[in-house]
C-alpha positions in Angstrom: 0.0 0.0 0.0 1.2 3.4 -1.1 1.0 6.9 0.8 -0.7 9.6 -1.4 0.3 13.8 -0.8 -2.2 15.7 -0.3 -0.7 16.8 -4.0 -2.1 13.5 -5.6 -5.5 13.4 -3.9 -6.6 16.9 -4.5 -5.1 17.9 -7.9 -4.4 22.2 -8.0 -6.9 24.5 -9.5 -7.1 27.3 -10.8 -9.0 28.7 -9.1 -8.4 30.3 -5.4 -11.0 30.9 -3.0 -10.1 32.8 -0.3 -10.0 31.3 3.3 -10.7 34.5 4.6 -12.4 37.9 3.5 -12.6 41.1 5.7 -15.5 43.2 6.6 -14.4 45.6 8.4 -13.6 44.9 12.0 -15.1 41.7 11.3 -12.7 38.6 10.0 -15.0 36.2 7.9 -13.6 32.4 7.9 -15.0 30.4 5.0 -13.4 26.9 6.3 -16.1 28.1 9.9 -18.7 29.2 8.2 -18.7 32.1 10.3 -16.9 35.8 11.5 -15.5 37.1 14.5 -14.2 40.3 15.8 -10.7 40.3 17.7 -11.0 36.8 19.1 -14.9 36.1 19.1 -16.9 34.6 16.8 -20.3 35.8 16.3 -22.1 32.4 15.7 -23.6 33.6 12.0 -26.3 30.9 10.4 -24.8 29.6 7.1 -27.1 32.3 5.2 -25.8 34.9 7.1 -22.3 34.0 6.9 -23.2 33.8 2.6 -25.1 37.0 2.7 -22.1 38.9 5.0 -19.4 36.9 2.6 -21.2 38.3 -0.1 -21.6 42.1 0.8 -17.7 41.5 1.6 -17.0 40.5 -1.8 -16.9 44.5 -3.4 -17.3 46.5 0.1 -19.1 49.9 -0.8 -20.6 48.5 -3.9 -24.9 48.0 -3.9 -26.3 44.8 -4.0 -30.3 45.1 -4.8 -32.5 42.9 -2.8 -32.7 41.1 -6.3 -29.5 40.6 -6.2 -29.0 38.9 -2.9 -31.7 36.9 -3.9 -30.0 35.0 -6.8 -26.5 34.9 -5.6 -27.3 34.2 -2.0 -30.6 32.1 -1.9 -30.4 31.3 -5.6 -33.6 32.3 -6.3 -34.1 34.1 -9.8 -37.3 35.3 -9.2 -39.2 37.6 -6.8 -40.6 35.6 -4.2 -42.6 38.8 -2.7 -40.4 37.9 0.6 -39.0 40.0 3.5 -36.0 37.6 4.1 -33.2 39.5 3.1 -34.4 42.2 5.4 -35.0 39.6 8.2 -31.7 38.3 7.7 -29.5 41.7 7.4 -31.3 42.6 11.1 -30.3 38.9 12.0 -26.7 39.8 11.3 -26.7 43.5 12.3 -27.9 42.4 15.6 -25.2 39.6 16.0 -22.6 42.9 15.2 -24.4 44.9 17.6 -23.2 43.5 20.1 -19.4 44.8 19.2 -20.7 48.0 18.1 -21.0 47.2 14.3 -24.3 47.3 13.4 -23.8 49.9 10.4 -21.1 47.8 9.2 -24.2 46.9 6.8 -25.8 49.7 5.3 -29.4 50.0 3.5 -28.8 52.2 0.1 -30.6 54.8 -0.3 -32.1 54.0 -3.2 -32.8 49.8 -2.2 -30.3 47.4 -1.4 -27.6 46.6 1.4 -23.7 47.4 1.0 -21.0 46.8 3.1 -20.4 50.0 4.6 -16.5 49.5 5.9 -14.2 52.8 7.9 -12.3 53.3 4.6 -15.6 53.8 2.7 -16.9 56.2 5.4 -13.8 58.3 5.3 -13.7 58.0 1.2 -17.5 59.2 0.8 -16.6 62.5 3.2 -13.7 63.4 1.0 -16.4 63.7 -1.9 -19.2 64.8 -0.1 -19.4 68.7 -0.2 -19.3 70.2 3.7 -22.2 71.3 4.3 -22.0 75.4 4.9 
């Protein structure tokens, strides 16, 4: 009987997936399923975790309710549900608890987007002061 490496069993792809993605303050750990901040981990369902690993994906950028939808739930059609909404208070209460609850935004005009301190500070260098 021969040993295999790890090399032989699972042959290299090209394609890399990322262990981790950041969100902030908030570490997200695709091996867990789940994110923590500093050392603690905020217990996310596995739709949380995929609708916070998804906002994470392009932080700042506006993903419709539509959008979530398909790439989160899969569904590509509009089930007339509140469940993005129920889950995006789901996770902004599990960050509440560490004092990151606007780490998820709502858009103004619809949608959610990952609303991170470099974003905050980029949006007031373009905003106009107010006089």
């Amino acid at each position: 009987m021969s040993v295999m490496s790890p090399a032989d069993e699972f042959p290299e792809s090209e394609i890399l997936i990322p262990r981790f993605r950041d969100a902030g303050e908030v570490t997200l750990d695709l091996v867990h399923r789940d994110g923590r901040v500093a050392d603690c981990w905020l217990g996310l369902h596995p739709r949380e975790f995929a609708l916070l690993w998804r906002l994470a994906e392009h932080p700042g950028e506006r993903m419709t309710r539509r959008q979530l939808l398909a790439d989160v739930w899969r569904i590509h059609f509009d089930p007339e549900t509140n469940s993005v909404a129920v889950h995006v208070a789901r996770v902004r209460a599990k960050l509440d608890t560490f004092g990151l609850a606007r780490l998820i935004a709502t858009h103004p005009e619809g949608g959610y987007f990952l609303d991170t301190p470099p974003m905050r500070d980029a949006f007031r260098m373009i905003s106009p002061m107010p006089t």
